[in-house]
Structure formats: C-alpha cells, structure tokens
C-alpha positions in Angstrom: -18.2 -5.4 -7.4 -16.0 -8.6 -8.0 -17.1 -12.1 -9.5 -17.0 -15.7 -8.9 -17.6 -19.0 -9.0 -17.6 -20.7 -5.9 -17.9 -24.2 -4.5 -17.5 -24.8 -1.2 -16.0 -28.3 0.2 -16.8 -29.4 3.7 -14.3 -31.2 5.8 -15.8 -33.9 7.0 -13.2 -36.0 8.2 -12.9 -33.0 10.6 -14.9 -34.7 13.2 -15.6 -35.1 16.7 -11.9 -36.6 17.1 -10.0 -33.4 16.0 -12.4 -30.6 17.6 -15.4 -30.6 20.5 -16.8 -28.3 18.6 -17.1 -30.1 15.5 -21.7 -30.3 16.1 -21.6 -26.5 16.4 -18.9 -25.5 13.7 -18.1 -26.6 10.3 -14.8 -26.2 8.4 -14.6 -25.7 4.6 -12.3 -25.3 1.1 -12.6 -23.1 -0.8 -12.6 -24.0 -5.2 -12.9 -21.7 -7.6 -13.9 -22.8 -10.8 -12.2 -22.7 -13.6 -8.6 -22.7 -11.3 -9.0 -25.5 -9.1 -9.8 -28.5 -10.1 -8.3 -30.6 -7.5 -10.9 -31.0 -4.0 -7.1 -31.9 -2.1 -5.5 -28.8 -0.7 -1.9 -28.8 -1.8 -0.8 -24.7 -2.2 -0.1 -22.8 0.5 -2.7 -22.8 3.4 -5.2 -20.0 4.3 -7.6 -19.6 6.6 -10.8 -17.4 6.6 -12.5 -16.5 9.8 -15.9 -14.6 9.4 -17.1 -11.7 12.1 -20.2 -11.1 13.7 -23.2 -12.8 12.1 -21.0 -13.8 9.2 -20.9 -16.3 6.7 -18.5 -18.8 5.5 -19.2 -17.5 2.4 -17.8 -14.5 2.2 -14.2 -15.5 1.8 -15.2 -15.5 -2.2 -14.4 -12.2 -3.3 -10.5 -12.4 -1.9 -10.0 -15.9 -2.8 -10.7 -15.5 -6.6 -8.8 -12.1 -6.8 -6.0 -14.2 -5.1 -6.2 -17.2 -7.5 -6.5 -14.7 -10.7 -3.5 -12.8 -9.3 -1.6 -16.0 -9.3 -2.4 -17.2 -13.0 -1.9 -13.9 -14.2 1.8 -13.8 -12.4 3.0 -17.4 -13.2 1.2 -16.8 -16.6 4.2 -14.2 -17.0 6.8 -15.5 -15.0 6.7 -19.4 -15.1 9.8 -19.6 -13.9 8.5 -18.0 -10.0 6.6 -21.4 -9.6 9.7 -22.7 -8.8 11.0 -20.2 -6.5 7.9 -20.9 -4.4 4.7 -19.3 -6.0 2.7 -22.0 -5.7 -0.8 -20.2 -4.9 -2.8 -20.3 -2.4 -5.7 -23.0 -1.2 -8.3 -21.3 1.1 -10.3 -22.6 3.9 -12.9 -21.1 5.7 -14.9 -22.0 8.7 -18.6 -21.8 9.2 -19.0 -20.2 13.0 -22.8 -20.6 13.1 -23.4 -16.6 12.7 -23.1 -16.1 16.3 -22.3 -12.5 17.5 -19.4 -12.7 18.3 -19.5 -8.8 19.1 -22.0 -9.5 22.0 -20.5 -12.8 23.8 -17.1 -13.0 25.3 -16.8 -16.7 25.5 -18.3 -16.6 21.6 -15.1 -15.4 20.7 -13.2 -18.5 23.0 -14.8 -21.1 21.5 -14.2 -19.7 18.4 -10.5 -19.4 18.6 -10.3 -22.6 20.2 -12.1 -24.6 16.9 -9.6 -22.4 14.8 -6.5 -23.7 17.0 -8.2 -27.3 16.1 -8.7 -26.8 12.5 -5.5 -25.1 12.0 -3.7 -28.5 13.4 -6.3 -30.2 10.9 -5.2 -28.5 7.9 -2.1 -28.9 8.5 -2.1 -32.9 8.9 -3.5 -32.7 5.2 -0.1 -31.2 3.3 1.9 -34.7 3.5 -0.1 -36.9 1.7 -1.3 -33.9 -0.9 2.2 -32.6 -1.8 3.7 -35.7 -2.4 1.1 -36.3 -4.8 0.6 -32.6 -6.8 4.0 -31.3 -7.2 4.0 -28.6 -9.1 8.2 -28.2 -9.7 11.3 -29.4 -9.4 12.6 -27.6 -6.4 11.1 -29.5 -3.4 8.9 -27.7 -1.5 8.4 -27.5 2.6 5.8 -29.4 4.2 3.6 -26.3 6.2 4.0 -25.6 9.3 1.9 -22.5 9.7 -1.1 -21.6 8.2 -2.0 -17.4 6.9 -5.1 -16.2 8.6 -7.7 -13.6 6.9 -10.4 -12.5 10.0 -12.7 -10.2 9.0 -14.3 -7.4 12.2 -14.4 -10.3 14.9 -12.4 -12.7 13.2 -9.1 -10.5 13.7 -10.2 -10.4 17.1 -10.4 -14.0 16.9 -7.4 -14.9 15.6 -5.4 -13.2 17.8 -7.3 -14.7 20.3 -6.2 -18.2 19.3 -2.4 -17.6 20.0 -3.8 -17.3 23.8 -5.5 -20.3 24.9 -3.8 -24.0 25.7 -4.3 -25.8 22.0 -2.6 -23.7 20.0 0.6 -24.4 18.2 3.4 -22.1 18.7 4.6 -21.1 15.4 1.6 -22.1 12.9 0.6 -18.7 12.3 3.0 -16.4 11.2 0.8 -13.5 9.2 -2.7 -12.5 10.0 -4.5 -9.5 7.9 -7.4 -8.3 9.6 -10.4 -6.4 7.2 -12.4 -4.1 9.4 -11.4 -5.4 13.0 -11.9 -3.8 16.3 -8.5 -4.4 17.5 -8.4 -2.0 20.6 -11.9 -2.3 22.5 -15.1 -3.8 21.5 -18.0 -2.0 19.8 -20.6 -2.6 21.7 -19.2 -3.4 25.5 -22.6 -5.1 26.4 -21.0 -8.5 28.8 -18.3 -8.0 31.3 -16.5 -10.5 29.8 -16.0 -9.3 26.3 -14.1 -6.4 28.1 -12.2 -9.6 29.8 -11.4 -11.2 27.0 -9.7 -8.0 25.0 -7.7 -7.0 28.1 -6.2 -10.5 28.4 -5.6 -11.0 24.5 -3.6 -7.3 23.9 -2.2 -7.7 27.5 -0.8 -11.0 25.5 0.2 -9.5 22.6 2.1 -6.7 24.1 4.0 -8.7 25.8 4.4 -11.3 23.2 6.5 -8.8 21.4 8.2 -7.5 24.7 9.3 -11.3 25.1 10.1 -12.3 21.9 7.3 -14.9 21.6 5.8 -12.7 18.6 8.7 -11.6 16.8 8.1 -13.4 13.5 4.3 -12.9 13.9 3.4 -10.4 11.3 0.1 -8.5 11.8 -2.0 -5.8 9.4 -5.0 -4.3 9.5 -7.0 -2.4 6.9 -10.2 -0.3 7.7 -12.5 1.2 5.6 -13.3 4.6 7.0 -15.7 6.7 7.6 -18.5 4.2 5.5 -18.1 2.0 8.2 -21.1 2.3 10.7 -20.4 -1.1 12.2 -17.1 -0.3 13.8 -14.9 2.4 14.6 -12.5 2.6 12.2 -10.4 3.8 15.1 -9.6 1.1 17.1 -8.7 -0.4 13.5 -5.4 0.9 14.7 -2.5 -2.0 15.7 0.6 0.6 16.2 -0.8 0.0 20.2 -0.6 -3.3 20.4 2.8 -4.4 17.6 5.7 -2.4 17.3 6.6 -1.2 13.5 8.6 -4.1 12.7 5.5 -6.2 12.6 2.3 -4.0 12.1 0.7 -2.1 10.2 -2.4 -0.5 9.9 -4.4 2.0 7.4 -7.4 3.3 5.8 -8.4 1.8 2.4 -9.1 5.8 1.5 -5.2 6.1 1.1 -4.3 3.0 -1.0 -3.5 3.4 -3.8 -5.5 1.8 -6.7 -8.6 2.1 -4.0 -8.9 5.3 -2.9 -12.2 4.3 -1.4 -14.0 4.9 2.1 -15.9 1.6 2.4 -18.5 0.1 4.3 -18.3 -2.8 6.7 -19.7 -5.5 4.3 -17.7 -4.3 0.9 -14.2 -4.3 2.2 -14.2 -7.3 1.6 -15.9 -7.9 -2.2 -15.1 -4.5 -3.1 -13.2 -5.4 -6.6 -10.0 -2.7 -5.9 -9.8 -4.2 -2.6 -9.9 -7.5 -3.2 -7.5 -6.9 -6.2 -4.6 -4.8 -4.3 -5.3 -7.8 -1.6 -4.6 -10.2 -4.0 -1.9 -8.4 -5.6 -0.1 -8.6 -1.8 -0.9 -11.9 -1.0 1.0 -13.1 -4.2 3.7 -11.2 -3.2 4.5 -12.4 -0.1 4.5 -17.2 -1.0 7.4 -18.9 -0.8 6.5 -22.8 -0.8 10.1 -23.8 0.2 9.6 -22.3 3.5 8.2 -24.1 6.2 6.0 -20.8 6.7 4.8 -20.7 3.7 6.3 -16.8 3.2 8.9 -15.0 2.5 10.8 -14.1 5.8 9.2 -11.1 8.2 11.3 -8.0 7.3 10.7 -8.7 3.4 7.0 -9.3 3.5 6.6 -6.6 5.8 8.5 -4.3 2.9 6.4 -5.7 0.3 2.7 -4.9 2.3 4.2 -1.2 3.3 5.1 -0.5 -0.5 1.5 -2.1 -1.4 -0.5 -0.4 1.0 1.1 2.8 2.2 1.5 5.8 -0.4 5.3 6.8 -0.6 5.1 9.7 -0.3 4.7 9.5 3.5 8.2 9.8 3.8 10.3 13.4 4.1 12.0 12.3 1.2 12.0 9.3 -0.9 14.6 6.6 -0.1 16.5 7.2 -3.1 20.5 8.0 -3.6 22.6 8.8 -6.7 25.6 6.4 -6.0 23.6 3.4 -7.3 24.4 3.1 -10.9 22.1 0.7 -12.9 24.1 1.4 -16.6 25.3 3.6 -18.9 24.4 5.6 -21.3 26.0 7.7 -23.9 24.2 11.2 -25.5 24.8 13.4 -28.0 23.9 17.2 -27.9 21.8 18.1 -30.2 19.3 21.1 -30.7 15.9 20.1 -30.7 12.5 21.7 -31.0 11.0 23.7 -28.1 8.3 20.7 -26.8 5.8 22.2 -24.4 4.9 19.0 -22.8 8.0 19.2 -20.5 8.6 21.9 -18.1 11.5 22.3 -16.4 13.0 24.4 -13.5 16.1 25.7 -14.2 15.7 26.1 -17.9 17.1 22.2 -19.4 19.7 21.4 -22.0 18.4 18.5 -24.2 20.6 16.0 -25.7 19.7 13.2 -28.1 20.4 9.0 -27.5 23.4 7.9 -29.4 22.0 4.8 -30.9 25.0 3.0 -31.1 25.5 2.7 -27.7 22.0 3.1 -26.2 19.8 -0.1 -24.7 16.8 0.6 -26.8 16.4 2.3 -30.6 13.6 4.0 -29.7 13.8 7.9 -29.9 15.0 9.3 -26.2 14.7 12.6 -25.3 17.0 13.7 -22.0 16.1 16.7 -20.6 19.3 17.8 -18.4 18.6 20.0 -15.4 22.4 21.6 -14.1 22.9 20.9 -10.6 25.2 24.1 -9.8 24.7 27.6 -10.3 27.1 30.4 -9.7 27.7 30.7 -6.0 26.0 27.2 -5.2 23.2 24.9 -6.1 20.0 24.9 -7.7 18.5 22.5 -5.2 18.9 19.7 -3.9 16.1 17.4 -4.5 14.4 16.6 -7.5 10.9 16.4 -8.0 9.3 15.2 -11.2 5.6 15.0 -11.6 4.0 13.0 -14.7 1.4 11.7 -16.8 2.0 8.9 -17.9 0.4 8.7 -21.0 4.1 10.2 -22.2 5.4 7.1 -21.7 2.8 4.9 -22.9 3.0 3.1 -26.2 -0.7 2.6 -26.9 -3.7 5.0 -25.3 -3.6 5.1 -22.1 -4.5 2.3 -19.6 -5.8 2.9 -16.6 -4.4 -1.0 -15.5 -1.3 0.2 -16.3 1.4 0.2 -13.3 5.0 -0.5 -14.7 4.7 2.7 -16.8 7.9 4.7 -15.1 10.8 7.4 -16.4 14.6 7.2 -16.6 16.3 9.6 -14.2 20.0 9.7 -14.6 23.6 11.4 -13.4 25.1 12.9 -16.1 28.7 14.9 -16.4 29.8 16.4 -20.0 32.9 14.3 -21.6 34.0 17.1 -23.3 35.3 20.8 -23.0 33.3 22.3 -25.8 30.2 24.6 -25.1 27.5 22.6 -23.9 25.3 23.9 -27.3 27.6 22.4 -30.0 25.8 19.2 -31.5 29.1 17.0 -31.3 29.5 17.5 -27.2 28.9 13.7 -25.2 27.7 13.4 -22.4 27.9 10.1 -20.1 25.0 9.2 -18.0 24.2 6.6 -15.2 20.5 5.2 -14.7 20.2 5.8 -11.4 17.9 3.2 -9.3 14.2 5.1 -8.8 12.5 5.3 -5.8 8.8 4.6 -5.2 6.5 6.4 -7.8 3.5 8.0 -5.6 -0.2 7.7 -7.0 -1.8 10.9 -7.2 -5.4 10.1 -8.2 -7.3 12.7 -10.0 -10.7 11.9 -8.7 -13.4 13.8 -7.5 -16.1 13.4 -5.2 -19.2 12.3 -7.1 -17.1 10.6 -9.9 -18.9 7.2 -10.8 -16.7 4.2 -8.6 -16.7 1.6 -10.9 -14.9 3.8 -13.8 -10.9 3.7 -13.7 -9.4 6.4 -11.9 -6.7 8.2 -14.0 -3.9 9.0 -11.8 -0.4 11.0 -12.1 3.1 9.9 -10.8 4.9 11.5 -8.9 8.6 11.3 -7.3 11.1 13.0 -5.4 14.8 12.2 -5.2 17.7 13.6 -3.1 20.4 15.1 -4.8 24.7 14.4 -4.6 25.4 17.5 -5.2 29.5 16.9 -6.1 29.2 14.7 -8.2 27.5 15.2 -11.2 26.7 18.1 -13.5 23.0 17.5 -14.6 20.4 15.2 -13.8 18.7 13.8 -16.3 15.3 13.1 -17.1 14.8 10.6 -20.5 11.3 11.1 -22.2 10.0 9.6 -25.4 11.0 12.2 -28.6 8.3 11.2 -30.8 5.5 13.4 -32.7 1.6 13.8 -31.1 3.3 13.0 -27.6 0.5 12.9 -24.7 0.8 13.6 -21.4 2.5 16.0 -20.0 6.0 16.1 -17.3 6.8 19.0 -14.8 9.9 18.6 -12.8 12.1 21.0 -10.5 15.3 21.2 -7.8 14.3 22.3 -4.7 16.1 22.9 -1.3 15.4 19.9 1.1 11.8 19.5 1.4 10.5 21.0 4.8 6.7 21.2 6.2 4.9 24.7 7.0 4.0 24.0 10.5 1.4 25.6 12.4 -0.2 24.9 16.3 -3.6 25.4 16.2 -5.4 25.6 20.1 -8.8 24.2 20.6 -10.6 27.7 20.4 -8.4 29.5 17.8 -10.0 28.9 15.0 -13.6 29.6 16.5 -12.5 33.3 17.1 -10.8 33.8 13.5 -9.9 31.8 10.4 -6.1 31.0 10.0 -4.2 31.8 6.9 -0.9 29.4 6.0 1.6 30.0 3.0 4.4 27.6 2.3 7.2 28.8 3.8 9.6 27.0 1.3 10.1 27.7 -2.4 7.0 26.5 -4.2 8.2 23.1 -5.9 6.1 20.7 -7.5 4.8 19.8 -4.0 4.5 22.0 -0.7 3.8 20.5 2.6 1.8 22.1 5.7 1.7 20.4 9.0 -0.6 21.3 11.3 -0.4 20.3 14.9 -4.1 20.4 15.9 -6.4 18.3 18.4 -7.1 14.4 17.2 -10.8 14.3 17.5 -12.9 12.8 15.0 -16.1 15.6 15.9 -13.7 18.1 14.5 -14.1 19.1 10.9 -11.5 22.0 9.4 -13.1 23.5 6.8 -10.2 24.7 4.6 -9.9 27.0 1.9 -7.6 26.2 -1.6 -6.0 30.0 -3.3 -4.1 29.2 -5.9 -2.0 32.0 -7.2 -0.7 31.6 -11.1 2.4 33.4 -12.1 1.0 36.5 -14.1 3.4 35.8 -16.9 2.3 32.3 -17.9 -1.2 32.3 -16.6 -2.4 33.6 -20.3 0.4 31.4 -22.2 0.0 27.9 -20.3 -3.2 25.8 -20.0 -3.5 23.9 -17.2 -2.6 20.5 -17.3 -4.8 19.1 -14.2 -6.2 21.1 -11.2 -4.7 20.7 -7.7 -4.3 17.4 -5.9 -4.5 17.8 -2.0 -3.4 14.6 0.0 -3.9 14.9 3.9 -2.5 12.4 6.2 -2.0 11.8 9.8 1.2 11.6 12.1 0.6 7.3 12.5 0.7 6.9 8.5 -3.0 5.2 9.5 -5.4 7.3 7.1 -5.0 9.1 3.9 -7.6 11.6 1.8 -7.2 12.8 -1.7 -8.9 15.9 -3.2 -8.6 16.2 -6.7 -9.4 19.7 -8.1 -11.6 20.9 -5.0 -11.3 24.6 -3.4 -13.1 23.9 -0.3 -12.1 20.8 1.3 -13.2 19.6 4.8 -10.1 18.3 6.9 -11.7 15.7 9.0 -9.5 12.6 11.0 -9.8 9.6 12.6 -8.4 9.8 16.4 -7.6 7.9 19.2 -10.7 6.0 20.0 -12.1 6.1 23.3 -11.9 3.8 26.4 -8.5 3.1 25.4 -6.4 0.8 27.8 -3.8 3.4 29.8 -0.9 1.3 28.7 -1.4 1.9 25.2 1.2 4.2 23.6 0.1 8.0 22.8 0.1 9.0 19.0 1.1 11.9 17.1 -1.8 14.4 17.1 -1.0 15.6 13.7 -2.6 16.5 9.9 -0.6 16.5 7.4 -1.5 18.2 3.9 0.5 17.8 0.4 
C-alpha cells in the first residue's frame, strides 16, 4: 500500500478552443502536498492516461513515489538540480470511464484529446520557467511530454502517434502498467480489432523507417494476479526492436518480487517505489526532451528492471583499474564466515597507504594451479549484513564488496608476514538480488535478499583475485565465493508427451559453483505446469561441520528476458510460463520457447 495527499487541479483554460472534446473530457495537475506548492507546472511534463473504466485518480500512488524519489535524491545530491533533476509535474486526464476495452473509436477519441492536451501542456512551460527557475544552468523549454498509460491507456498512447494532430517528436518515452499491447482482451466490435492492426502495423514500421527511433517504449505486467488482461500480450519485443523496448513481469524485479493484480500495479508501494526510483533516473531539464538521450535511459530502465543475472556472464573485465591498494601478509585467524574455493591466502590493509582505516580483510583466491587454471570466472555470493555498519537494513542497496587483481611484489614465500602484495580495484559488475522469500511470507514485511555476482577472469595477468571483507569481531553475514570454468547451461529437449510417460531427471553437467544453470527447451504454453523436484546432495564431509547458511534459491526465466520466478527454500516447485498469446498477428516475430532455471 502507498500514501498520499492529493489535489487535483483542472485545466480549465483547456477549453473548447484547444480540444473538441473538451464537454466530454477533462484534463488535470497533479499536487502533492507537502512538495508542491506551486498550481503552475514548471518540472518536467508527464502525462497520465487511465484504462478501461478508470479514473483520473489513480495517477496518485506513482506521482508521490516519484516526487519523494526526487527530494530524497536532490536532498543528497543538490548539486544534480543543476545537471537537470528538476522533478517531475504530472497531469492526468479524466476520460469519462468509458471502456475503452469494448469501443474501437473510444480509444480514437481518446488519443486524439491526448494529441490536444499534449500541445496544451506544452504551450504552459514558457511563461512558468521563466518565472520558477530552479538553477543556474538554463534549462530547455519542453518539447515532448513522458506518457504513463495504464491497460488501455498504453494502447492509447501509442495510438496518438497515429492520427493527423499529433506532433512529431513530443513524446519520446511511454511506460505502459498492465497494457494489452498485442490484441485486445475482449475482441467484442470489429473495429477494436481495426484499430490494433493499424496502430502496430504503425509502429512496426515506425521503427523500420526511422520515424520511431528515439521513441522509447516499456511495459511492465503483473502476472499471473492479473485476471483483467493477459499478461501475455504485455509483451512489446513484437512490435520495438531491443534498442527501444522492453518488457517484463513485476515477479522478477527486483525489490518487488511480486505477481500483482490489475488495479495494484499501480499503488502497489514496491512498484510505485522502483517506478519512481526509474523515472528519477532518467530527467535531464536541459534537454528539449526532457531525458537523458535513448541508449542511456534505455541502460538505466534494463539495470532497474531486469535482474543481471540474465546474462551468460556479467559484463565485467579485469583491465579496468579503479586504484590501488597495497597489503601486507599477515596470518590471521581461521573466520568461518568466508568460504572460499581454492583454499585463500589472507593478507591484511597496510594503513599507510590504504583509502580507508577501517580493518580490511582480502581474502586471495590464486588464479593458476599446476598445469593450468583454477577457473576462470568468479562467483561470489553474500550477505550483506558483512558489510553493513549498523544491523541490517532491508532499504539498504549501495551495500557492495571490493573485488581486486592482485600480483605478489616480492620473492619470498607467500606465508611470511613482511611479503606485499599490490592490488587494483577492479570496476564491479551488476550485483543480482536473490530474495529469500517464500510463498506465504507476509507482503508488506521487507524481503531480506543476498547478492550475488559473477565476473570473468584475465587469466595472464594476475596471480590472485581478491575479495576485501570487513576484519572485525561478531561479523554477521556470511560470503561464499569460487573459480569456475565459463559458466555453461545443462540443456535438455523435452517433447510434448515425454514427460507424461516418465519423469525426467537433470544433473548439472558443469562443476557445481555457487550457481548451476539448466535450460530446458520445452513447449511455451501457459496450460502447462512442470512440476519439479529440488535434491540437494551435501558433501558428506562438511554436512556435520557446516550449518547452513540459507536454503536454495531457484530463479526461472524465459528465453525473451519477459518473466522471472524466485523460490526461496522450496523442494517442490511448479514451473509454469507465460507464452505467446493467442490470435497473434502472422507478422509478429517468433520467440524463444525456452525456461531457464538458476
């Protein structure tokens, strides 16, 4: 649940001379107290569009996460106000509840009035900002406008880019929450079938022509909670190519983690919050658009919304030195919160030449072995409570490790106390999420989540990699990490009546890291459930010795990066995926028919 404290502001000047509609429609700003206390517009413009039957109203829950995610941000960073964080003023439009769902020419009229108010709002911006500027550096008058739609407002928004009033270039980013994208959910007039072949017969082509290309388009569904759409045709990778789409689940983002229902995607308090957290990212007031240029924003809403883990291997190398460090060996007590595979050397921080007094552990994991390597990716999985400096937060997200090169700067045995050894911080990739939730576990309670990372390997140039973790007494948390051979997936095709006649048993081909990886090539059908079985097999020599520091996390995923499940700590788990959706046009691109389980 989020909170807030609305008023709503109706445009009134927006009249019979700016919109035919103007008797059937209304258009309104958004204030939320105790933020705005200005009735002119003056950020950066957004526009709300409501679905089927729905309200004005409901742009609340996003528009105060937004405006809280911007005082927090300039509350820590004043200085990003004048690189063009400027915050965001929303509109929204009141469509007289019509469904939209059920009437083709709804949906026209409805993308017509937002062509009109979209040339509205932006008449308002060069009288306001000459009159609140908020800094120094001069900031672009609009010339675009950010569009929210949510179910049948996406569909209407990309509807406005077809018809005679719109203005080429004055939307440049649209984020859809629960939209139909591909074919109507309930084909009940001709005409609504009409009017989605001509709009994605546009859009396709938009992007074959170049009409689109700065057009940036994303669409988040909630899942299986959703009995008012199928979360299916949710999918954009049909209509946008990659550079400009995206399109997933809310189940697999991180700080969500959530299946939701048609209605709460969009006051749901983790939604509205990673939403928020996006939106901020991507301002830039000096721009005529408003935003930071396509291939950057698009970056920022892939590292926001997809897990990184998607990847074979994270996007990391070891020729990207941040700074230096200098160690000294030293022989420390055996600590049992690290694990590492090959046994580690550990080596002390030399104060005097170190970037922080604080006691560093490095835990040094030797890259070669006799007759080769030990691996050559590294995987480190954490709590990270190690790292934290007070109990642990669940809010907390910039809590990461040092990884580092390291070579020995001497020839003595690696053991004696006086040995150096020279270190570069290497630039980390990504941390993944893995939450440790289960089903049944109460929503509104913080999920506790581990991190986890994996990082290729130069294999000639360096000795050790290192891995720097606090040395201080009644440490929490726990770190596991291991070199590997190049991550590969277990794969397996499965036919249609296989698995009726016998079950199918699959063990990792690879050497069991910290993560294994089974790829199943089996039918996309959402009526097909796998029911799968979790063995876990404990080495017999430390099964009695160790204690287990969290039970297994299972993360299943499809070929399209759309939709993403965790288990946490669940033997029986039932593999179940959103597929193509039916009544799909013929020239929409075929998908992988893949699931994908880490």
């Amino acid at each position: 649940m989020s909170y807030s404290r609305p008023r709503y502001i109706e445009q009134t000047e927006f009249g019979r001379s700016w919109t035919r509609y103007s008797a059937k429609y209304k258009l309104y700003l958004y204030r939320e107290g105790g933020f705005d206390v200005h009735d002119q517009p003056f950020r950066i413009p957004v526009l709300f569009v409501p679905g089927n039957a729905g309200s004005h109203k409901q742009v609340r829950s996003i528009a105060a996460a937004s405006s809280s995610a911007f005082v927090k941000m300039v509350g820590e960073s004043p200085h990003l106000v004048d690189e063009g964080c400027v915050g965001y003023d929303f509109f929204t439009v009141g469509l007289n509840e019509e469904l939209t769902a059920l009437h083709g020419y709804s949906i026209l009229e409805q993308a017509d009035f937002v062509n009109d108010a979209i040339r509205y709002i932006l008449s308002l911006y060069p009288k306001t900002r000459a009159k609140h500027q908020l800094s120094q550096t001069k900031m672009a008058l609009p010339t675009s406008v950010v569009v929210v739609g949510h179910s049948m407002g996406g569909v209407v928004a990309r509807t406005a880019f077809t018809l005679p009033n719109h203005i080429v270039g004055s939307i440049h980013a649209i984020f859809t929450l629960s939209t139909p994208h591909n074919n109507p959910t309930a084909s009940l007039e001709r005409h609504v079938e009409d009017v989605y072949n001509t709009i994605n017969q546009f859009w396709r082509r938009g992007f074959r022509n170049g009409t689109l290309d700065d057009v940036s388009l994303v669409s988040i569904a909630g899942g299986n909670l959703d009995s008012m759409i199928n979360s299916d045709y949710a999918f954009v990778g049909d209509l946008a190519p990659s550079r400009n789409a995206l399109s997933v689940l809310s189940s697999g983002i991180n700080d969500v983690w959530l299946s939701l229902d048609h209605q709460s995607i969009l006051w749901c308090a983790q939604m509205a919050h990673k939403f928020s957290a996006m939106m901020v990212r991507i301002m830039d007031a000096r721009q005529p658009t408003q935003l930071v240029p396509l291939d950057e924003r698009m970056a920022v809403m892939r590292e926001l919304l997809y897990p990184s883990i998607d990847g074979e291997v994270s996007e990391g190398v070891m020729d990207k030195p941040m700074g230096s460090e200098s160690y000294r060996y030293v022989r420390l007590a055996d600590n049992d919160e690290v694990k590492l595979h090959p046994v580690d050397v550990r080596a002390l921080a030399d104060y005097s030449q170190t970037r922080s007094r604080k006691a560093r552990a490095l835990h040094l994991l030797p890259l070669h072995k006799e007759g080769g390597y030990n691996g050559q990716v590294v995987q480190v999985l954490y709590d990270p409570q190690l790292f934290a400096d007070q109990p642990f937060d669940a809010s907390q997200t910039n809590v990461q490790l040092a990884l580092l090169s390291c070579n020995r700067n001497s020839t003595h045995n690696i053991a004696d106390a006086d040995v150096n050894v020279l270190c570069t911080t290497l630039s980390i990739p990504k941390v993944t999420k893995l939450p440790l939730k289960r089903d049944g576990d109460d929503p509104n309670l913080p999920v506790h989540s581990l991190h986890y990372i994996e990082y290729p390997l130069s294999l000639d140039q360096y000795e050790y990699v290192g891995i720097e973790v606090p040395a201080k007494p009644g440490i929490q948390g726990f770190l596991q990490a291991s070199l590997t051979d190049q991550p590969q997936a277990t794969e397996k095709t499965i036919g249609n009546t296989q698995l009726l006649v016998q079950p199918l048993t699959i063990v990792p081909d690879q050497k069991l890291g910290v993560r294994s990886r089974i790829k199943l090539n089996v039918p996309e059908d959402p009526f097909i459930v796998y029911r799968t079985k979790l063995v876990l097999r404990r080495n017999p020599a430390t099964a009695l010795s160790q204690e287990a520091k969290f039970g297994p996390v299972v993360r299943q995923s499809d070929g399209r990066r759309f939709e993403s499940k965790f288990w946490y700590d669940q033997r029986t788990l039932d593999l179940a995926i959103h597929g193509r959706g039916a009544y799909l046009p013929t020239d929409s691109e075929p998908s992988n028919k893949t699931v994908s389980s880490d």
